[in-house]
ROKE-448781 format. One line per field, with one value per residue (C-alpha): y, z, x; chain. Coordinates in steps of 0.05 Angstrom, whole numbers, padded with zeros to 5 digits, always signed. Example, Ala and Ser with C-alpha at 12.3 -4.5 7.8 and 13.67 -1.06 7.14 Angstrom:
yy: -00090	-00021 $
zz: +00156	+00143 $
xx: +00246	+00273 $
cadena: A	A $
//
This chain:
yy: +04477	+04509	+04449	+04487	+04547	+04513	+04472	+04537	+04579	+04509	+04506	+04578	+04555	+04606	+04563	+04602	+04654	+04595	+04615	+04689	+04677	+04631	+04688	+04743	+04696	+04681	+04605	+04581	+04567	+04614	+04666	+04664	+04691	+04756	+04769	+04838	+04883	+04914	+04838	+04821	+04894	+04870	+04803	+04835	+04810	+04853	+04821	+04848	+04782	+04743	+04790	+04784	+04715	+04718	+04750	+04726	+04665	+04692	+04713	+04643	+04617	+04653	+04621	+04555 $
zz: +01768	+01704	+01657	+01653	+01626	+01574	+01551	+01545	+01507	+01458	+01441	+01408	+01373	+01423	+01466	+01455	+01510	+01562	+01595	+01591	+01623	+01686	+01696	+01716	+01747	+01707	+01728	+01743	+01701	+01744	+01717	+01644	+01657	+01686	+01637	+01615	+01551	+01608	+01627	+01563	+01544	+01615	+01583	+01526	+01483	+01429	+01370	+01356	+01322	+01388	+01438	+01401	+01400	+01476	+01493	+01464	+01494	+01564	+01547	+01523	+01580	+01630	+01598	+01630 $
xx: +02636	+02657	+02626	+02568	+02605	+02651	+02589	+02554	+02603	+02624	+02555	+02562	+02618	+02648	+02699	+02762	+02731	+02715	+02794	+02770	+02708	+02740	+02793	+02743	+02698	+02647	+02662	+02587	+02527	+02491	+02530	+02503	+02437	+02463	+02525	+02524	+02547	+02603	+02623	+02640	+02674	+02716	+02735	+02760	+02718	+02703	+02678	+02610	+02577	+02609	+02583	+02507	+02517	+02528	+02477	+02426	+02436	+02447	+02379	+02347	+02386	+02341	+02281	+02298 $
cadena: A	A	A	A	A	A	A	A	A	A	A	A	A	A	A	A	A	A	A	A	A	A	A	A	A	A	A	A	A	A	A	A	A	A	A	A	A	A	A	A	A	A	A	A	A	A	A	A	A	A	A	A	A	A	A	A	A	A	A	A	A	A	A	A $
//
């Protein structure tokens, strides 16, 4: 279930937030497309160039 998600976030060079992610719930690859700037600020993740990175792929993500 959360392969998707770990694959996902490793593929941004972005896997140290995969533990993050699975702890407030965000533990399905149907979950990436609708990942908002207020799910991430809830993750604690702050770091602007990750959170860009994030979401742009959320949006490329939906694309498929």
């Amino acid at each position: 279930m959360t392969e998707g998600v770990k694959e996902f976030l490793n593929g941004l060079g972005l896997g140290a937030h995969f533990d993050m992610f699975v702890a407030k719930g965000f533990e399905k690859e149907g979950d990436i497309p609708y990942l908002t700037g207020d799910d991430l600020t809830c993750m604690y993740i702050t770091d602007e160039d990750d959170r860009e990175k994030i979401l742009e792929a959320c949006k490329l993500f939906r694309l498929f």
